[in-house]
KEKE-3310 file (N, C-alpha, C; in steps of 0.2 Angstrom, whole numbers, plus 5000, padded with zeros to 4 digits):
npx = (4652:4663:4673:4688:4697:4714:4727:4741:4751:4760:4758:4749:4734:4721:4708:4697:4681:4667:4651:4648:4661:4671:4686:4698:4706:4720:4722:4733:4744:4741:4738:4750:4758:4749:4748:4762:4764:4760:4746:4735:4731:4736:4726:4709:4700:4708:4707:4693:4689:4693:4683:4676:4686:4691:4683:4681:4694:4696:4685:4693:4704:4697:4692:4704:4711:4703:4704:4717:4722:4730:4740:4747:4751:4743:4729:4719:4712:4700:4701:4715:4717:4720:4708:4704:4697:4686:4688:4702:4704:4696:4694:4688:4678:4665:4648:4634:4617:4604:4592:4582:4574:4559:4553:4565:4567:4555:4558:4565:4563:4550:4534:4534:4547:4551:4559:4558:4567:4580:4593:4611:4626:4642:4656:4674:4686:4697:4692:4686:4687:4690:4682:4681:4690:4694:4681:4684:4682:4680:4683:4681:4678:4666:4651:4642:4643:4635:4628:4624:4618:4620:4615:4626:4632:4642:4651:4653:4658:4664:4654:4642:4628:4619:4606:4591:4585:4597:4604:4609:4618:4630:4634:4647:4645:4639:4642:4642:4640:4644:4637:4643:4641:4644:4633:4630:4639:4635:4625:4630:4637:4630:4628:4633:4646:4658:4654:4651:4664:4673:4691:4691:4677:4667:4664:4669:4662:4661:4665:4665:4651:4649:4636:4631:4626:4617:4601:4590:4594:4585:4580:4582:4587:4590:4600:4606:4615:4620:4631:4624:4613:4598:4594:4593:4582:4576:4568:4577:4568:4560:4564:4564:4570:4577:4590:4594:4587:4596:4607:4606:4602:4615:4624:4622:4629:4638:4654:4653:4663:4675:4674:4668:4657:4641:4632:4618:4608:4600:4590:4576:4579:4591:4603:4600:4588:4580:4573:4576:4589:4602:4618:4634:4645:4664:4670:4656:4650:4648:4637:4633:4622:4620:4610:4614:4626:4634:4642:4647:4659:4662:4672:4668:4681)
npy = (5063:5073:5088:5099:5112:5114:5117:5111:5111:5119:5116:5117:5107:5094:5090:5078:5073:5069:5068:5073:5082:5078:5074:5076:5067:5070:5067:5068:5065:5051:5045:5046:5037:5026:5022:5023:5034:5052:5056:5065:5082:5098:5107:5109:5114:5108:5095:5095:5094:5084:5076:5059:5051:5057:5055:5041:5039:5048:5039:5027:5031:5034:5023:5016:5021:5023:5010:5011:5020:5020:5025:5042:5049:5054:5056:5068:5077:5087:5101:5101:5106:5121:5128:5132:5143:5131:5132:5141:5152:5157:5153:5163:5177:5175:5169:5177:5176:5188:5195:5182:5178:5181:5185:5195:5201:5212:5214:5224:5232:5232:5223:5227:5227:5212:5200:5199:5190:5181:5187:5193:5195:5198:5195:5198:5185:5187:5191:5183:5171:5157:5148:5155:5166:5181:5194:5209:5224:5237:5251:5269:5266:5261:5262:5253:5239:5222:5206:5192:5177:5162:5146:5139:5134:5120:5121:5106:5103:5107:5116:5122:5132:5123:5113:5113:5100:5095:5101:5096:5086:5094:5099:5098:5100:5108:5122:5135:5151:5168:5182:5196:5213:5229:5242:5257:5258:5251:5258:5268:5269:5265:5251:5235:5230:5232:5237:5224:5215:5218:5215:5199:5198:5189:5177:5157:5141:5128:5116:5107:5099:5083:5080:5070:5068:5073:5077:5085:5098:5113:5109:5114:5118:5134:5146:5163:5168:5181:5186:5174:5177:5174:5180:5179:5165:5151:5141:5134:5130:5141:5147:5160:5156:5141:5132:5122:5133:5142:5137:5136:5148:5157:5147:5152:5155:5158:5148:5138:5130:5119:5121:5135:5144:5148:5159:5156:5166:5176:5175:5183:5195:5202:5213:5227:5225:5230:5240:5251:5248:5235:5235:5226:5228:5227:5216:5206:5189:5181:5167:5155:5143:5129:5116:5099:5102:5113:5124:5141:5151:5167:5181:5199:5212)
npz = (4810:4820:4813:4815:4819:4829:4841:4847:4858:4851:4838:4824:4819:4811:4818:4825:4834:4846:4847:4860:4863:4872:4868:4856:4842:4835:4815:4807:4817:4820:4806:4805:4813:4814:4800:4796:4785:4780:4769:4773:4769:4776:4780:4785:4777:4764:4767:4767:4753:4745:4748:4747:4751:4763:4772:4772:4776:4787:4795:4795:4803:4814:4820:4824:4831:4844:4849:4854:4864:4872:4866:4869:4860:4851:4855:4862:4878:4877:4884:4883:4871:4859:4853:4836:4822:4812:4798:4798:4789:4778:4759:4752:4753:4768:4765:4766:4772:4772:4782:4784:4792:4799:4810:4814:4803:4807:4820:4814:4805:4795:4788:4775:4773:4771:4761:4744:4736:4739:4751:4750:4756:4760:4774:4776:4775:4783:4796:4803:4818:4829:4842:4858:4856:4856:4852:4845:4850:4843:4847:4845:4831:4830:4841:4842:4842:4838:4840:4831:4829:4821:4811:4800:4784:4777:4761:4751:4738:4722:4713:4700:4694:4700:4705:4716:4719:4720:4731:4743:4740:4737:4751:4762:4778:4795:4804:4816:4817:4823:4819:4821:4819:4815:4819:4818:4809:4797:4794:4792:4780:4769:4765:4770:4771:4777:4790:4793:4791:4801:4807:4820:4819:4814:4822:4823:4822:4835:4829:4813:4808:4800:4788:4788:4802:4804:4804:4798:4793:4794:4806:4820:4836:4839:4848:4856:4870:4879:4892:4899:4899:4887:4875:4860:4851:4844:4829:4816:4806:4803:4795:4781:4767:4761:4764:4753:4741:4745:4743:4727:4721:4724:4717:4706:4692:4699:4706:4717:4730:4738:4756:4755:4766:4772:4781:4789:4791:4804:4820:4827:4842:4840:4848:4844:4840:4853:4864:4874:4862:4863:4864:4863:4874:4883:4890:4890:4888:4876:4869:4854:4850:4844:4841:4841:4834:4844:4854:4854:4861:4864:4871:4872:4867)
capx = (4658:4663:4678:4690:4707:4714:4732:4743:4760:4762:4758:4742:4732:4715:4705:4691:4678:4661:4644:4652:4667:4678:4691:4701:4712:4725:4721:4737:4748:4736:4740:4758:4757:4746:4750:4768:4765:4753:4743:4730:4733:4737:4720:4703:4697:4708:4704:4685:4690:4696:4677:4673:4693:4695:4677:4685:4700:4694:4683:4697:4709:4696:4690:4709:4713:4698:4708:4724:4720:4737:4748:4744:4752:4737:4723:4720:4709:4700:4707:4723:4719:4717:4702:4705:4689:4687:4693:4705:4704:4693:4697:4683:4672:4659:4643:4628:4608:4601:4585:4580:4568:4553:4551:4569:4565:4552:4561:4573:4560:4542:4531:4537:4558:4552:4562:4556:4573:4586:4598:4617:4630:4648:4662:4678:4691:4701:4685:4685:4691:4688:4679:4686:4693:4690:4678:4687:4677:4684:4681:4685:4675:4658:4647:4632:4642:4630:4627:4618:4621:4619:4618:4632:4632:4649:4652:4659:4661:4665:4650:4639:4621:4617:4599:4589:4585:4605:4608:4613:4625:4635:4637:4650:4642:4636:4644:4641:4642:4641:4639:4645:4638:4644:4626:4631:4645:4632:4620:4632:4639:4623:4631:4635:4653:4660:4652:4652:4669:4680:4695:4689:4669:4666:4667:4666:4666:4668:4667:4659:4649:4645:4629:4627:4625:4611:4594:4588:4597:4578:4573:4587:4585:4597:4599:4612:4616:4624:4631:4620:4603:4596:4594:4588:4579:4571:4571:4577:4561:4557:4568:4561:4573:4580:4597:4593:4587:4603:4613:4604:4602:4621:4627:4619:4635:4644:4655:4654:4668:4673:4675:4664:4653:4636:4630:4610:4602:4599:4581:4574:4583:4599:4603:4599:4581:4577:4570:4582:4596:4608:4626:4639:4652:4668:4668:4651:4652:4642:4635:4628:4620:4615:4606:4618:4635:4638:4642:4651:4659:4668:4672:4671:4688)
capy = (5065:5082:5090:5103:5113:5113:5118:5105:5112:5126:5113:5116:5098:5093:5083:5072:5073:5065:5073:5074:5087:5080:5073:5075:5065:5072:5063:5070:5059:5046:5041:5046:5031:5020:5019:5028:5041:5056:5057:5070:5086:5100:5110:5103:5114:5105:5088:5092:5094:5079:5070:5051:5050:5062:5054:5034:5039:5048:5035:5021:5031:5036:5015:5013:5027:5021:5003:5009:5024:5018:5029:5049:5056:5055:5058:5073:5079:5094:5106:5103:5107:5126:5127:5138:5143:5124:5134:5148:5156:5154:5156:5167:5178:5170:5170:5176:5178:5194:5194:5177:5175:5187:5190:5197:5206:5214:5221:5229:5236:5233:5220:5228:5224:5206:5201:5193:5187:5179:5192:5190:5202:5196:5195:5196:5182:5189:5194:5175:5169:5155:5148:5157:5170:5189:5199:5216:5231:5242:5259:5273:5264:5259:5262:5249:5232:5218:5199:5187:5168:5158:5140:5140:5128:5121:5114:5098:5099:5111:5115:5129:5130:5117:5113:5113:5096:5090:5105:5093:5083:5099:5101:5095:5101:5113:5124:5139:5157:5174:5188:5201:5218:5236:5244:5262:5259:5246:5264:5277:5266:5261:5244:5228:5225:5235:5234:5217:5213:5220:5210:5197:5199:5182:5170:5152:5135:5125:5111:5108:5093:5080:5081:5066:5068:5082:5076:5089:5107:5114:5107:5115:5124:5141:5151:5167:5171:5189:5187:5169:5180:5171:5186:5176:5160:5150:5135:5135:5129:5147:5152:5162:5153:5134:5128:5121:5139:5146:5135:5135:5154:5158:5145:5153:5159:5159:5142:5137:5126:5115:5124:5139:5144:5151:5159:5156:5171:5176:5174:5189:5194:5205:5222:5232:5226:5232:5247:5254:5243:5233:5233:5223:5231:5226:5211:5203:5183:5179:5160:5154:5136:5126:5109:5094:5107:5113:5130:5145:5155:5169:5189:5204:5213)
capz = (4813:4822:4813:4820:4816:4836:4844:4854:4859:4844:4830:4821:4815:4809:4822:4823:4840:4846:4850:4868:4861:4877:4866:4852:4838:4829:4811:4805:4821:4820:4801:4805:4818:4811:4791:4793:4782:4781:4767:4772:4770:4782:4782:4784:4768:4760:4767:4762:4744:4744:4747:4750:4752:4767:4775:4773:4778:4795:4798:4798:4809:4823:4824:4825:4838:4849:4853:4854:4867:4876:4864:4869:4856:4845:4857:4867:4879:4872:4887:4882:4865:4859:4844:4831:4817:4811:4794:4800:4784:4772:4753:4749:4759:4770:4761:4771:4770:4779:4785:4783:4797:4798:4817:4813:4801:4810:4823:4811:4801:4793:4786:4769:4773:4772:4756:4739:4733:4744:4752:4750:4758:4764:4778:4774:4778:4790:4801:4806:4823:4833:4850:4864:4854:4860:4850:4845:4853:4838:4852:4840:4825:4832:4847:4840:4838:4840:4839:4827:4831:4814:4808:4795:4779:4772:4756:4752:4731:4719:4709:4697:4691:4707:4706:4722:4724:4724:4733:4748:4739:4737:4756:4768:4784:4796:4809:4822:4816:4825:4813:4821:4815:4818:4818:4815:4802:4793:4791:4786:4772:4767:4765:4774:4770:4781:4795:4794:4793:4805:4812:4825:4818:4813:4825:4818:4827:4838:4826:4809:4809:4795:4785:4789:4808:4805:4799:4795:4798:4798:4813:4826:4841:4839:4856:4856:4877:4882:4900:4904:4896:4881:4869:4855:4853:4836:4826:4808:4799:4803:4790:4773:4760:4765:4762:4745:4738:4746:4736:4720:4721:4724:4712:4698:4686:4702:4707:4725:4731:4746:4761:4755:4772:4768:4785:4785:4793:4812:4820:4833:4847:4841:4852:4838:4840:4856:4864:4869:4860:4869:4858:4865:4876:4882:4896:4886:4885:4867:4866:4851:4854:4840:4843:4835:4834:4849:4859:4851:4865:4864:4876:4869:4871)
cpx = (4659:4670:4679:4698:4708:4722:4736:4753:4763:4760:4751:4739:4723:4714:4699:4689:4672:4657:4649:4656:4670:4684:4693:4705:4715:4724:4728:4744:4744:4738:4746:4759:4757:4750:4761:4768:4759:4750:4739:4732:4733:4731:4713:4699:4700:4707:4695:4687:4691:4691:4677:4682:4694:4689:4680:4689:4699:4691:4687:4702:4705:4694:4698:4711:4710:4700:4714:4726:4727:4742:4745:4747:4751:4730:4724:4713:4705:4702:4711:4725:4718:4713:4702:4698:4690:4691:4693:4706:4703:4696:4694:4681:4666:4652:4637:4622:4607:4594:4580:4575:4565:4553:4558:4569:4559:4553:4566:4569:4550:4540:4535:4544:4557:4553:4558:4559:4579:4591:4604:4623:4634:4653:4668:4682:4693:4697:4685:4690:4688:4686:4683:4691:4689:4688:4681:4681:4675:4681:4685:4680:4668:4656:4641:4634:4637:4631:4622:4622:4616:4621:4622:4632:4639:4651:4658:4662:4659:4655:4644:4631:4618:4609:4596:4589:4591:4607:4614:4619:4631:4639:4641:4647:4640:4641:4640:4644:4640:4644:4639:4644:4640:4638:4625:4637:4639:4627:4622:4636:4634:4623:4632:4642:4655:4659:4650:4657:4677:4682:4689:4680:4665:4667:4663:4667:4659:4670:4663:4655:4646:4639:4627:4624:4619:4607:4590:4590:4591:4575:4578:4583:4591:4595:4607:4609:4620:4624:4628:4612:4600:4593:4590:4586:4574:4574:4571:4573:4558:4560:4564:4564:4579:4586:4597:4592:4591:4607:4610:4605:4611:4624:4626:4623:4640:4647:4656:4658:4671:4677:4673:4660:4650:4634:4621:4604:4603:4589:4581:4580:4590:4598:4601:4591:4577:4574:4571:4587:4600:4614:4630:4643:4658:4668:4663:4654:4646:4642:4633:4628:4616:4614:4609:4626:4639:4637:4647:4651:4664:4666:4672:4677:4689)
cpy = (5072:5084:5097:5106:5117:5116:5117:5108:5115:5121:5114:5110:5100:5088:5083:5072:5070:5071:5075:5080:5086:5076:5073:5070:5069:5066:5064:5062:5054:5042:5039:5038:5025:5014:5021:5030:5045:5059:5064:5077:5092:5105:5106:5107:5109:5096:5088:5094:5085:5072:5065:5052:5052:5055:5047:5035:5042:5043:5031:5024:5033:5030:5015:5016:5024:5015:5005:5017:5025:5025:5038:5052:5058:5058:5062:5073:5086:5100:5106:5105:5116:5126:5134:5136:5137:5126:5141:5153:5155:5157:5162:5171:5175:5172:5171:5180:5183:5192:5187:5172:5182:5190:5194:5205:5211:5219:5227:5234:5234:5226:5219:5228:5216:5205:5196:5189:5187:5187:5192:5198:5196:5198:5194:5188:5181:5191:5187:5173:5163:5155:5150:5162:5177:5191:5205:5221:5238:5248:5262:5272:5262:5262:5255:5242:5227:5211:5198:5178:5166:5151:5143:5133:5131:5117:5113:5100:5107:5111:5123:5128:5123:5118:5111:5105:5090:5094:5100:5090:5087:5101:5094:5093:5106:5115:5130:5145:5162:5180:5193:5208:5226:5240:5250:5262:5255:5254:5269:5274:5264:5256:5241:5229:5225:5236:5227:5215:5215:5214:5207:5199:5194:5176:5163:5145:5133:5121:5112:5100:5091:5083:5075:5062:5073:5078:5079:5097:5111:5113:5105:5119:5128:5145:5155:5167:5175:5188:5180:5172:5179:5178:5185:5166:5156:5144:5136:5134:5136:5151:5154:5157:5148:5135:5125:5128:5143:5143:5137:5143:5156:5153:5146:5157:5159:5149:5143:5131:5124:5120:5131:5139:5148:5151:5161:5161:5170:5177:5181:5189:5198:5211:5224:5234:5226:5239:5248:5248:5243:5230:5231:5228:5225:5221:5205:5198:5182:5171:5161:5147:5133:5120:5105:5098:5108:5121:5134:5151:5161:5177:5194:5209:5217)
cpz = (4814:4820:4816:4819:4825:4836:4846:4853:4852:4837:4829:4817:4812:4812:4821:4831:4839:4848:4856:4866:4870:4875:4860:4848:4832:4825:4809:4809:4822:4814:4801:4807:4815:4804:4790:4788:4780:4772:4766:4773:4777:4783:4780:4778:4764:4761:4766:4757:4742:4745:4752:4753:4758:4774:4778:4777:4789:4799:4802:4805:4816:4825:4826:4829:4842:4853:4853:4858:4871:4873:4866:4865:4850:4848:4863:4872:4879:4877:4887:4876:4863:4853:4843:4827:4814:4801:4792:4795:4777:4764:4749:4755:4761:4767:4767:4768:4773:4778:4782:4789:4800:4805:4816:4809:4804:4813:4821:4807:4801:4788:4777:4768:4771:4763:4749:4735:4739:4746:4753:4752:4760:4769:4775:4779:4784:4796:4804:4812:4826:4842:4855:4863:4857:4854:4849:4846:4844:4841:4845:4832:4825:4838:4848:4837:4842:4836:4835:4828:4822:4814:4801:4789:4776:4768:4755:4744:4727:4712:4706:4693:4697:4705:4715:4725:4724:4726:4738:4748:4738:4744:4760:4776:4786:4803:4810:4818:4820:4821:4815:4818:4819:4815:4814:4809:4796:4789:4790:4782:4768:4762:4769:4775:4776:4788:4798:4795:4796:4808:4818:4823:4817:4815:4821:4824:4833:4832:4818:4810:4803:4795:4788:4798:4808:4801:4796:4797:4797:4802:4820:4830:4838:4844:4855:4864:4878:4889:4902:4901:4890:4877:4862:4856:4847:4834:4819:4804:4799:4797:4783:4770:4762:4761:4756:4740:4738:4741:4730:4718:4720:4719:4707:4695:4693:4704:4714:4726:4737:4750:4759:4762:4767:4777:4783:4788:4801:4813:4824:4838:4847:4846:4848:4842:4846:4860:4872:4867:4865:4864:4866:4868:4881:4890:4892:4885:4880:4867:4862:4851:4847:4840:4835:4835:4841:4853:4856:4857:4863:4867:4873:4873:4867)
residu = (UNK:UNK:UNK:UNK:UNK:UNK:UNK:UNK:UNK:UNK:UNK:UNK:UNK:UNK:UNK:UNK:UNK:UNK:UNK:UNK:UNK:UNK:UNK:UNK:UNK:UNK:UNK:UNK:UNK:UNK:UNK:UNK:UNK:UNK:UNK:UNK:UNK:UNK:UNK:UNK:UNK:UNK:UNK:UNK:UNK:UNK:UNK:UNK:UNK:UNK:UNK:UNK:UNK:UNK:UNK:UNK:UNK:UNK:UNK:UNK:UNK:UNK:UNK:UNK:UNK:UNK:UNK:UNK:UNK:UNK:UNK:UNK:UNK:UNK:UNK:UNK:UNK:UNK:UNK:UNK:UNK:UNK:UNK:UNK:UNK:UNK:UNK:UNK:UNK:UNK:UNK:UNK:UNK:UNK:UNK:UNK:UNK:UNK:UNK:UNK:UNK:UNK:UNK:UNK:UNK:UNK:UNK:UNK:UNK:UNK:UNK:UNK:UNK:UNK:UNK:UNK:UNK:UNK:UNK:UNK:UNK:UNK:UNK:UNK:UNK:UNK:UNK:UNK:UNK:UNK:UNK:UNK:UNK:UNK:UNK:UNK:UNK:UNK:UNK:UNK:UNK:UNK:UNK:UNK:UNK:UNK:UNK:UNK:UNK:UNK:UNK:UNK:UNK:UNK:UNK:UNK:UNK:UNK:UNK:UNK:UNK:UNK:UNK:UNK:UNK:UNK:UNK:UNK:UNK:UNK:UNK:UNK:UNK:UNK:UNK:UNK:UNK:UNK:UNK:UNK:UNK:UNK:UNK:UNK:UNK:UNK:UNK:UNK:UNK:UNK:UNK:UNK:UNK:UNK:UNK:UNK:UNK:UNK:UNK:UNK:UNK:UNK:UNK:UNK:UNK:UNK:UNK:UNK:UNK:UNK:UNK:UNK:UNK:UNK:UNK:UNK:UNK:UNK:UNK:UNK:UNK:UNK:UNK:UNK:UNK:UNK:UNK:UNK:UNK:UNK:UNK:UNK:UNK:UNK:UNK:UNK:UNK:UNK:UNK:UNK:UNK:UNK:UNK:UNK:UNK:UNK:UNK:UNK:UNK:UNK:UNK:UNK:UNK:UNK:UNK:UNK:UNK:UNK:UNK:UNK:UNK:UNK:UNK:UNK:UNK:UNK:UNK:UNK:UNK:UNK:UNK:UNK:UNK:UNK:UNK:UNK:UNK:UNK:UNK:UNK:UNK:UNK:UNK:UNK:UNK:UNK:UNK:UNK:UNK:UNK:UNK:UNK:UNK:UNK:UNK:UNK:UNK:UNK:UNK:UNK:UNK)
# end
């Protein structure tokens, strides 16, 4: 299942779509309807906390939405709906891997950047926007911001000391990141943070999509596009350190909890690493396209 936190005439819901993404249910008016009364809560973090319970429950109301198409004011078309980041505001800062695929590393440096221990830096929060959301230029604070398309991992269940081979059972799903990066604010702080998380730097979305629709989130295609021009281009078995090692590494003393995102690394292909760099400016449409999720568009503005 593809979930989705969406927009329909100023009320904000938690929906449920199909591989297709050409239509939406509101779960919320959907239970309203069905059961007469709502149950699920009003964020889909907090409906993945909430487990097998959330998973059942969507199940039964999209078989019961599907034959009963007649009422509209549980099923939308997804152009009438506006998508917000699938979760507009995470509780934590988003967790992310840096240089987590070698030809990436590469361009950015040297044989010897390539890491021997997972690398972890964070976005704040508020840096998070959704699909179709403008990109902030920040004129005044950058000259050198740049794209990274990202698979995204979201956990499902609170948990600490995680060993590798139940990492999986910890996650919910996977969505679409672009980790936005101010190039020269990253190297005269000679730290991430900062140049990671300016307003508007974390696009997140469209949807997140069960685990259980993903066979194996190492064996995606991931394509970023500037303008229609494919910029980068790779598949996630190409990654240093999998999705079990991310988890197990991160939840060592620390607890990771449902609706945690862990973005997994960007492959080749940012501006940064071309000769001469090509940094985002102001017009620029950013795809990132990950095989099974979907299309993460968004303008810089």
């Amino acid at each position: 299942m593809h979930f989705l936190t969406a927009q329909y005439n100023g009320k904000i819901f938690v929906g449920l779509t199909d591989e297709s993404q050409q239509y939406v249910i509101d779960l919320h008016q959907t239970e309203k309807v069905k059961d007469g009364v709502q149950t699920l809560p009003h964020t889909l973090m907090e409906c993945i906390a909430l487990g097998d319970y959330f998973m059942d429950k969507a199940a039964a109301l999209r078989d019961w939405v599907l034959t009963h198409r007649e009422a509209p004011s549980f099923f939308y078309k997804m152009e009438e709906v506006t998508l917000l980041a699938p979760i507009p505001r995470p509780a934590k800062n988003v967790l992310c891997v840096g240089k987590n695929y070698k030809d990436h590393v590469l361009e950015m440096g040297s044989e010897g950047d390539i890491p021997e221990h997972i690398m972890i830096f964070t976005k704040a929060p508020t840096s998070v926007i959704g699909d179709g959301d403008d990109i902030l230029l920040h004129e005044g604070l950058t000259s050198q911001l740049d794209y990274e398309g990202e698979l995204a991992v979201v956990i499902g269940k609170r948990g600490m000391g995680i060993k590798e081979e139940e990492a999986y059972d910890y996650v919910f799903g996977y969505t679409i990141i672009n980790d936005i990066t101010a190039r020269d604010m990253q190297a005269r702080h000679k730290q991430f943070f900062l140049g990671k998380s300016l307003d508007a730097s974390c696009p997140m979305g469209p949807v997140i999509v069960h685990k259980s629709a993903i066979e194996d989130p190492h064996n995606l295609e991931i394509s970023t596009l500037v303008n229609g021009e494919v910029r980068q281009h790779a598949r996630t078995d190409l990654m240093i350190f999998s999705i079990p090692e991310m988890i197990a590494t991160l939840s060592k003393g620390m607890t990771l909890e449902p609706g945690d995102i862990i973005a997994t690394g960007t492959p080749a292909g940012v501006g940064k690493g071309f000769n001469p760099p090509r940094f985002l400016k102001r017009g620029d449409v950013v795809e990132v396209i990950v095989e099974g999720i979907g299309k993460l568009t968004n303008k810089v503005n």
